[in-house]
C-alpha positions as CSV (number, residue, x, y, z in Angstrom):
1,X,0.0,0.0,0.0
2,X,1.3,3.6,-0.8
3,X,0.4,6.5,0.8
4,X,0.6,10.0,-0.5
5,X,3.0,12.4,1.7
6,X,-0.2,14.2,3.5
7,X,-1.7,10.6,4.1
8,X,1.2,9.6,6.3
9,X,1.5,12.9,7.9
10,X,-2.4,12.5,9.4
11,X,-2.0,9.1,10.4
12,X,1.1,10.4,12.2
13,X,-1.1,13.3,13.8
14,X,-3.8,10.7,14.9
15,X,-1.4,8.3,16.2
16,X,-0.1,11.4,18.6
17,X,-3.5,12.6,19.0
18,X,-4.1,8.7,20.5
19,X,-1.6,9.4,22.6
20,X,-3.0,12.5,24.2
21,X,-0.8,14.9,22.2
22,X,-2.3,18.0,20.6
23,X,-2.4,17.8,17.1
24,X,-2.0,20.1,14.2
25,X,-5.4,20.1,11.9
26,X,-5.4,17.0,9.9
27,X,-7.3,17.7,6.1
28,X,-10.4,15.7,5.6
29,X,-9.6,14.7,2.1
30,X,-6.5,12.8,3.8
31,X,-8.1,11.6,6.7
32,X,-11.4,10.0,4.1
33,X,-8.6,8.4,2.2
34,X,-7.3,6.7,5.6
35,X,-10.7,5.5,6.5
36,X,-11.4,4.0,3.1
37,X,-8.3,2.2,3.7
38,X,-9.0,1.1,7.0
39,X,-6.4,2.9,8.3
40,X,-8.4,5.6,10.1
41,X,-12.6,5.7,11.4
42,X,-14.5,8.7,12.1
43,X,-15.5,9.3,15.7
44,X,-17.6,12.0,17.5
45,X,-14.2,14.1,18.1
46,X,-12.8,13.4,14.6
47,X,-10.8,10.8,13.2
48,X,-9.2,7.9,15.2
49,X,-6.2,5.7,13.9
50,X,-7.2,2.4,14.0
51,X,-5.3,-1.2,14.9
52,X,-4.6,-1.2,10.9
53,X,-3.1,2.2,11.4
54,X,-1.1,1.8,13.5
55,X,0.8,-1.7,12.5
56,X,0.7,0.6,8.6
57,X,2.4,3.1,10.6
58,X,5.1,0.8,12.6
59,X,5.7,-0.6,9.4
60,X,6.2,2.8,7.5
61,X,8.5,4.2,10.4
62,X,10.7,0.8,10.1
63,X,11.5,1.6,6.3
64,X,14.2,4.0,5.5
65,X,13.2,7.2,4.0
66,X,13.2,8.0,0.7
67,X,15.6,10.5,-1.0
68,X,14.1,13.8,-1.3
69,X,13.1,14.8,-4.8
70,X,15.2,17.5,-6.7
């Protein structure tokens, strides 16, 4: 599964925002995309990360990042 740049950014920001961190504003367009995937469900206060979410993100942070684009 790929993610786009802003995808991985607001499952980051929900997986802090689990964790009782405030958050930067996550966009919806991203955060739909995530729950379509299974990755992400909407709540009464938002959008939660879900069990999917976070193993995508553990297995996202283990992979080396890429090189940055010129």
């Amino acid at each position: 599964m790929t993610l786009s740049a802003g995808q991985v950014t607001a499952l980051r920001n929900l997986s802090l925002k689990k964790a009782g961190k405030t958050v930067d504003w996550i966009k919806i367009a991203d955060a739909r995309a995530l729950t379509d995937l299974g990755l992400a469900e909407r709540s009464q206060e938002g959008w939660d990360i879900t069990p999917e979410g976070e193993a995508a993100l553990a297995t996202l942070d283990a992979q080396p990042e890429p090189p940055a684009e010129p």
